[in-house]
One Martini backbone bead per residue (centre of mass of N, CA, C, O) as a GRO file, in nm:
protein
  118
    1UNK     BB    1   0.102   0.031   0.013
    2UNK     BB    2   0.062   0.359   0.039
    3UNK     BB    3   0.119   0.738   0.079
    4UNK     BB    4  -0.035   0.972   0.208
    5UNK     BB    5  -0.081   1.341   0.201
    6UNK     BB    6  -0.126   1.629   0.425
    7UNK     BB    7  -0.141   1.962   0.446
    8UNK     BB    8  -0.168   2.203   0.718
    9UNK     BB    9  -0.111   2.525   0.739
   10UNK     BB   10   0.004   2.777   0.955
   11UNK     BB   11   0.189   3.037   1.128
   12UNK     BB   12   0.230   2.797   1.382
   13UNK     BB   13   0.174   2.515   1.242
   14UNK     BB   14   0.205   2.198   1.099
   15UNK     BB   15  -0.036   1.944   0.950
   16UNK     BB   16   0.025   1.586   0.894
   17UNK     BB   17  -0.143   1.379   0.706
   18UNK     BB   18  -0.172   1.039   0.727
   19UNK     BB   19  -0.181   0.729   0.468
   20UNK     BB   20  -0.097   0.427   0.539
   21UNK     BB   21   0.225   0.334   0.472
   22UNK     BB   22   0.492   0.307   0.680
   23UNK     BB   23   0.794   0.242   0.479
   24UNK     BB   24   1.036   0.104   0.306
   25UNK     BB   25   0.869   0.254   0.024
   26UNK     BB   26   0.800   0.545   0.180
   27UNK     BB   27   0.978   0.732   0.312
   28UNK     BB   28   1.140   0.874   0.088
   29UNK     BB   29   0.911   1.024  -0.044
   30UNK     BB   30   0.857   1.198   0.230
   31UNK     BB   31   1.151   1.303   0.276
   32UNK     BB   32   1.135   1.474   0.031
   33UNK     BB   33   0.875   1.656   0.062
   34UNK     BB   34   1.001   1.763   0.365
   35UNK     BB   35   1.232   1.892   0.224
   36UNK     BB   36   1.092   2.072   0.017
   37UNK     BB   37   0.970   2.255   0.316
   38UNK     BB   38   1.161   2.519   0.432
   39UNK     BB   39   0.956   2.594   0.676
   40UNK     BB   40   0.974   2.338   0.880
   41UNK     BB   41   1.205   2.445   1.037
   42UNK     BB   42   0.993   2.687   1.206
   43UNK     BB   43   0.750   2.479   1.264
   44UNK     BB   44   0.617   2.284   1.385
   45UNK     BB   45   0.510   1.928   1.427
   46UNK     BB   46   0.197   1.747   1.325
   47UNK     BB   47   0.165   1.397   1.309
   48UNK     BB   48  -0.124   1.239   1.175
   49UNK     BB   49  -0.211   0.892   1.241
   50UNK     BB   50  -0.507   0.768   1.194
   51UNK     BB   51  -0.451   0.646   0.885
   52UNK     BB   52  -0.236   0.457   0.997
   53UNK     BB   53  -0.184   0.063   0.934
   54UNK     BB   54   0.134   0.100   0.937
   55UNK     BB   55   0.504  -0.005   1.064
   56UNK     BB   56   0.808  -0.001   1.033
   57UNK     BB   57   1.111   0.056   1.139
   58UNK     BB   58   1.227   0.271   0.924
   59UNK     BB   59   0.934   0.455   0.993
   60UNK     BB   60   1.022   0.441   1.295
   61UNK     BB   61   1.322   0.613   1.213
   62UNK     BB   62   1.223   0.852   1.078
   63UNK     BB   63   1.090   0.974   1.313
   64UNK     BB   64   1.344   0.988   1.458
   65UNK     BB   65   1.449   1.198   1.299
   66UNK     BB   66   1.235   1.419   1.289
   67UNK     BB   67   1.256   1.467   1.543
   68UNK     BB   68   1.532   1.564   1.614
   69UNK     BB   69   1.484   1.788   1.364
   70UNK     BB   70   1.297   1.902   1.536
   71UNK     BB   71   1.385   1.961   1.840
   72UNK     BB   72   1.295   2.323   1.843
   73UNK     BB   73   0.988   2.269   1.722
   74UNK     BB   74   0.868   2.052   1.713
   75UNK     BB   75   0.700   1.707   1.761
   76UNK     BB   76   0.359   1.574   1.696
   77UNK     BB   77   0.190   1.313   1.807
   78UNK     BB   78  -0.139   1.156   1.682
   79UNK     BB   79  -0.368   0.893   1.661
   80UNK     BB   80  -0.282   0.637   1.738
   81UNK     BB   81  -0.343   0.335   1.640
   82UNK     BB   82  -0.308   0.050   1.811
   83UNK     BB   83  -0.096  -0.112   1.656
   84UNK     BB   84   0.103   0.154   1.627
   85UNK     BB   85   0.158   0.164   1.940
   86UNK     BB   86   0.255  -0.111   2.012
   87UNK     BB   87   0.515  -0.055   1.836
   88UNK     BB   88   0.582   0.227   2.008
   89UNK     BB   89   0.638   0.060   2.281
   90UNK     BB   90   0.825  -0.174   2.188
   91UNK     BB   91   1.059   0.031   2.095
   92UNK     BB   92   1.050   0.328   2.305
   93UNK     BB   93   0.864   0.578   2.206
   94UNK     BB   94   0.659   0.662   2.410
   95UNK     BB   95   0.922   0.817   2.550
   96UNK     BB   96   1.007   1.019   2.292
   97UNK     BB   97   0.731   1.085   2.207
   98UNK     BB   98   0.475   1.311   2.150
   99UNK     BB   99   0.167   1.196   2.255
  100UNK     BB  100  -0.178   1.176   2.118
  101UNK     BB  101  -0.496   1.154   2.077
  102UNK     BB  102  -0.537   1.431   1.941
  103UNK     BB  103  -0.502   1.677   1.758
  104UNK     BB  104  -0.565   1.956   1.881
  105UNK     BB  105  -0.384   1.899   2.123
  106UNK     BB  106  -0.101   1.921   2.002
  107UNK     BB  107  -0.183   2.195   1.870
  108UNK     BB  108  -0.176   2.311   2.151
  109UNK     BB  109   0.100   2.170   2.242
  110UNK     BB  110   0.240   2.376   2.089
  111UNK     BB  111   0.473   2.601   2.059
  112UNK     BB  112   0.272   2.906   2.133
  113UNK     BB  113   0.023   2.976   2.051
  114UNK     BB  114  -0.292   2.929   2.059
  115UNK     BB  115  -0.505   2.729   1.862
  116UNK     BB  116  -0.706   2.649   1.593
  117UNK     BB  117  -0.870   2.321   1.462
  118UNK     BB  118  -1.022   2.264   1.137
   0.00000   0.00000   0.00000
């Protein structure tokens, strides 16, 4: 299965919804995306997984990449499906990101001014 995504932006969050599988044979189509948007690095960043339904290892070390690089803006991972906690629980990735059940909580507990999304 492929992945694809929206990003909805405002002056203060990217919030990145995917769809499908983070896996090794898209991750690199993702991280060429999220590196041709210049902004990337200026604004938090919320990634809505409600709709992922596979992550494997690389998927998983891709946020692991993500988090770090962004680590002065922050990265607020969101709706993680019960299969994809369980991975990043085995991982011990829910201790090392910030995850959220709600995307709106997410982009409210971002860095700056309070937001509405919506």
């Amino acid at each position: 299965m492929a992945l694809s995504l929206k990003i909805k932006s405002t002056q203060t969050t990217h919030v990145v919804s995917l769809k499908g599988e983070l896996a090794f044979d898209t991750v690199g189509a993702l991280k060429n995306y999220l590196d041709g948007l210049p902004e990337l690095n200026r604004l938090p960043v919320v990634l809505d997984m409600s709709e992922v339904e596979f992550v494997d290892s690389k998927g998983a070390g891709f946020i692991v990449q993500l988090n770090e690089r962004l680590s002065r803006e922050g990265l607020f991972i969101s709706e993680l499906q019960p299969q994809i906690k369980e991975i990043f629980r085995r991982l011990f990735l829910l201790e090392r990101l910030k995850v959220f059940k709600k995307t709106e909580d997410a982009v409210n507990e971002a860095p700056g001014l309070s937001r509405s999304f919506g």
